[in-house]
C-alpha positions in Angstrom: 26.9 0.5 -49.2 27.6 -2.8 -50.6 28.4 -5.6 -48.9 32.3 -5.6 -49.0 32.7 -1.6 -47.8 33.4 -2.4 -44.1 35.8 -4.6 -45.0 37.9 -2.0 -47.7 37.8 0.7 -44.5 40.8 -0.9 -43.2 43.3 -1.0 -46.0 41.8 2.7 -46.9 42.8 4.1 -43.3 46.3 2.4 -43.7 47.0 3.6 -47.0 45.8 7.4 -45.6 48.5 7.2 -42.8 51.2 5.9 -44.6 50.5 8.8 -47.3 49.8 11.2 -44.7 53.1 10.2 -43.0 55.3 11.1 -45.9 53.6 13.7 -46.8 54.3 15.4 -43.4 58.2 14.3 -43.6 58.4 15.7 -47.1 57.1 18.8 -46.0 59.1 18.8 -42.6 62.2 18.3 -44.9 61.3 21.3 -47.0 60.9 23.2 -44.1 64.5 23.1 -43.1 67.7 24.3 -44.5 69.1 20.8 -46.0 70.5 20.9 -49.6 69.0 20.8 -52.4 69.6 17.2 -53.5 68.6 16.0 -50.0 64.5 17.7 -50.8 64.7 16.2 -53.8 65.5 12.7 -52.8 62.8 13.0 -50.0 60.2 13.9 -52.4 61.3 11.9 -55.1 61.1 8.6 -52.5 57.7 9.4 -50.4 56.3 9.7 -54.1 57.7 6.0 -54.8 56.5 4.9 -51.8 52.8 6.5 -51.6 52.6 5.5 -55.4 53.5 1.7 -54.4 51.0 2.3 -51.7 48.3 3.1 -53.6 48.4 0.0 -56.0 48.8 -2.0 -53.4 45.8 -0.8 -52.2 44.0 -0.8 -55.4 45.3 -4.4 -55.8 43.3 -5.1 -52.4 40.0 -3.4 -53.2 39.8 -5.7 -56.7 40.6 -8.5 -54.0 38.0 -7.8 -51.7 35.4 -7.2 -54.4 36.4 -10.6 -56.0 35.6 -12.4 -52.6 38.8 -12.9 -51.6 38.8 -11.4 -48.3 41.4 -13.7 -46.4 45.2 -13.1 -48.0 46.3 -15.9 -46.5 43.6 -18.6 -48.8 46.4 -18.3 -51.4 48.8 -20.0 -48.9 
């Protein structure tokens, strides 16, 4: 393990529960009888959203491994 990994575990776990949490709303939504266009936006949004998650994330991992472990140094 190198010397940043403890500090990525937190952003990791976030990023797994938002995903996780649309995930299970997108599948909830599937699961009932809503129209057709109403699935589609659902999907089409808690993709949006977990993609936007995940570069954030990414964003935060190249952040952490440059050093910058404090957001708020850029303030």
């Amino acid at each position: 393990m190198d010397r940043h990994s403890r500090k990525k575990r937190g952003p990791v776990i976030a990023a797994i529960c938002i995903a996780g949490y649309y995930a299970a709303g997108t599948v909830l939504v599937s699961a009932l009888n809503v129209p057709g266009i109403v699935k589609i936006a659902v999907v089409a949004a808690s993709v949006a959203i977990t993609a936007v998650t995940i570069a954030v994330l990414v964003e935060r991992i190249k952040e952490i491994d440059g050093g910058e472990e404090d957001d708020l140094g850029k303030y």
